[in-house]
Steps between C-alpha positions, in 0.01 A plus 500: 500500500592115335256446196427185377333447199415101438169554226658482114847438584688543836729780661599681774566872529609697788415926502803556678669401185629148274554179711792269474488206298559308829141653595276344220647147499266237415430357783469757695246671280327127513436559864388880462281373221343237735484729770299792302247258417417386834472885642449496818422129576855453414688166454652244708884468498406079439301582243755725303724183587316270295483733213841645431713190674304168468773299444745671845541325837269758721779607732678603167187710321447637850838622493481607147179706499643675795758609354337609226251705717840651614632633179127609408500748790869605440480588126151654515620648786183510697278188643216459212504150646344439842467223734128458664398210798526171342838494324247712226643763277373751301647808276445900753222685262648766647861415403417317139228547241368287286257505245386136532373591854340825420351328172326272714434773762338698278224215348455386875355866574316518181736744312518318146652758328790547671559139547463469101703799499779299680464198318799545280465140380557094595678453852844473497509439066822404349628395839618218668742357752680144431485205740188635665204272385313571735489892449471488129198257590384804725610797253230300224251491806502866572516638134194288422288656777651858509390539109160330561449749794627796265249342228221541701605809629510640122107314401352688859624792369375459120186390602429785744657759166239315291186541753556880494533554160856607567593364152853659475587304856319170357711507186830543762393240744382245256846533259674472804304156592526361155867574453566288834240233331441529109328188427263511777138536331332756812828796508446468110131575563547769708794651321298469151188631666693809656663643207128463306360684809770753470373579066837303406327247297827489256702384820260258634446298188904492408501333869250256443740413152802477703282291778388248234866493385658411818216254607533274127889518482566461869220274603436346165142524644206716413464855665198515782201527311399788784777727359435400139124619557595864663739520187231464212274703741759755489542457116121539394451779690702805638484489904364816645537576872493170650292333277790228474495174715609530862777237609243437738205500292298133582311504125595199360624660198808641721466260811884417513538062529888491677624198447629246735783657754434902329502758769192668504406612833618490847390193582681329204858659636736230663846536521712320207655738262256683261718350180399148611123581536357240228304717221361209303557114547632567149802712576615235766450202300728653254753556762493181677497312140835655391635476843396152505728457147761648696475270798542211234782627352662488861385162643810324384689743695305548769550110554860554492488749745288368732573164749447149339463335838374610831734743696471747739737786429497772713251733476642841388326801402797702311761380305746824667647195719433216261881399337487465084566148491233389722146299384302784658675746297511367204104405545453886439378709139389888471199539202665789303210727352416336143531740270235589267604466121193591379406734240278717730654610794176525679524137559784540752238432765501114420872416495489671821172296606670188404827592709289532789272190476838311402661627836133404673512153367870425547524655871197228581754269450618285799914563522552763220590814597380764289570881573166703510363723236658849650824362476460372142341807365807688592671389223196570228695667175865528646792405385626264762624127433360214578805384740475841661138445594514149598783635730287844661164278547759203637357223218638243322265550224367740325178455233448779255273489149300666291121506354342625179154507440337504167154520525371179667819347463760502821861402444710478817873431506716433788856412620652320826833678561712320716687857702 
């Protein structure tokens, strides 16, 4: 039996022993990553065209996914991939397991724990393919709504802990939540309100301290006033039992007001990635004001790059067949993660923020070719040069910087580098 594990990472194990490096390629664990998420509706050999070979001939991907579907089956020795009617393929369940399929398996036939259980983390993290758009655009896709599904998963299972009065479970279930989601206002609620329930009212106030933290330094905003109430509840008087408010509780002293974009029940899921999920108007202003400042610094360049009269180049969608001296070439930059020079670490999450709403705003642009966020993340706190990215993500630019915040005060720096 072939496992395949896709949720916190990917890799591929075999129980008849180790696999050769031929084996776990990256495209060919692309196609078994693809594959495990469609289970058994499995996936057209067009579509897996588009995604891994946008920029081919089709007779030539045609010929190239075949033969790649060839050395699958020889160096796994066994068929884990399967053709169905339709020119449809899909991985054999009963040749290759994956935990991405039983995950959702699992939640589809109600079993929450074990799909928590499975849910070793984002889909696919750390992981990318070059010259593949198109998947990367996919790979963002799926991690968003596998961790919203495992989200919910987690709150069903806190709130049905917390009904019971199974306090030890709560306190489980509701860490869980609000380690996939600290700075959401209703897992702090619950989480808070659980470890009162359980007669840990040391734990549940050094929470709410580290809640308040988070909230001011991360959001420069002002906690929920539903989680500061539960707090000075908790601090006035000792919770017995569950005396302490309910996550669900509708009083308006613990009535939870999400703002704009928060998850907070089904009908509030969609399907974008949980870290883009808006938490205040706040937060994104902040982002979109420093990537804006960004933007500025690049508009020169940007000019430079793009066409001063009206043209029609060809339309390419990877630069693996562009040639380096060519205007659609050189009309190409990678974002770099900024890096945050800040004096508290904590505020990581904002450098990265503005790397992402930088790569939003410049990808919007008609011409430029910017690689997506997968592909740029790769390269978060390594060692590599400049001229050696531009040349793996096939650029001609690459844009890297930095950002300190003080307070209320945002100072962004940034460099064109010409690879």
């Amino acid at each position: 039996m072939l496992r395949l594990r896709t949720l916190g990472g990917i890799s591929l194990e075999s129980d008849a022993g180790a696999l050769g490096a031929a084996a776990v390629q990256r495209r060919r664990l692309a196609i078994l990553a693809l594959l495990a998420t469609s289970r058994d509706r499995g996936v057209s050999r067009d579509k897996l065209l588009a995604y891994l070979w946008p920029a081919s001939d089709a007779e030539r991907a045609r010929h190239t996914l075949s033969q790649l579907l060839y050395a699958l089956r020889r160096d796994l020795r066994a068929e884990a991939v399967v053709s169905t009617a339709g020119e449809m393929l899909r991985l054999d369940p009963e040749v290759i397991w994956s935990d991405v399929a039983e995950f959702e398996d699992a939640l589809d036939r109600g079993d929450a724990e074990r799909a928590v259980a499975l849910y070793g983390g984002p889909f696919l993290d750390g992981w990318f393919i070059g010259d593949a758009p198109e998947y990367e655009r996919w790979v963002e896709s799926e991690r968003g709504r596998l961790a919203q599904r495992a989200m919910l998963a987690l709150r069903g299972l806190a709130e049905a802990a917390t009904a019971h009065d199974d306090h030890d479970a709560a306190v489980r279930w509701w860490r869980q939540l609000v380690t996939m989601d600290p700075l959401a206002a209703k897992p702090t609620i619950g989480f808070i309100a659980a470890l009162a329930a359980a007669g840990d009212r040391a734990a549940a106030l050094r929470h709410g301290t580290i809640y308040e933290s988070l909230v001011r330094q991360e959001l420069d905003a002002a906690p929920d006033p539903s989680v500061l109430a539960l707090i000075e509840r908790i601090r006035e008087a000792p919770l017995k039992g569950r005396t302490g408010a309910s996550p669900n509780d509708t009083a308006s002293s613990t009535e939870v007001a999400a703002p704009a974009g928060l998850v907070t029940d089904d009908s509030d899921v969609g399907t974008a990635p949980i870290r883009r999920v808006d938490r205040t108007g706040r937060r994104r202003a902040l982002l979109v004001l420093g990537a804006v400042g960004c933007v500025a610094l690049l508009g020169y360049t940007t000019y430079a790059l793009l066409p001063r009269r009206a043209t029609s180049p060809p339309q390419l969608n990877s630069a693996s067949i562009l040639p380096t001296d060519s205007l659609a070439f050189r009309r190409s930059v990678a974002v770099l993660p900024f890096v945050n020079i800040s004096s508290n670490p904590e505020n990581e999450y904002f450098s990265d923020g503005m790397t992402e709403e930088l790569i939003n705003t410049l990808a919007r642009v008609g011409g430029l070719r910017v690689p997506a966020r997968t592909s740029a993340f790769a390269f978060k706190g390594k060692l590599v040069g400049a001229s050696e990215i531009a040349r793996q993500l096939r650029v001609a630019t690459v844009l890297e910087g930095s950002v300190r915040r003080t307070g209320t005060r945002l100072r962004v720096t940034a460099q064109l580098i010409d690879a």
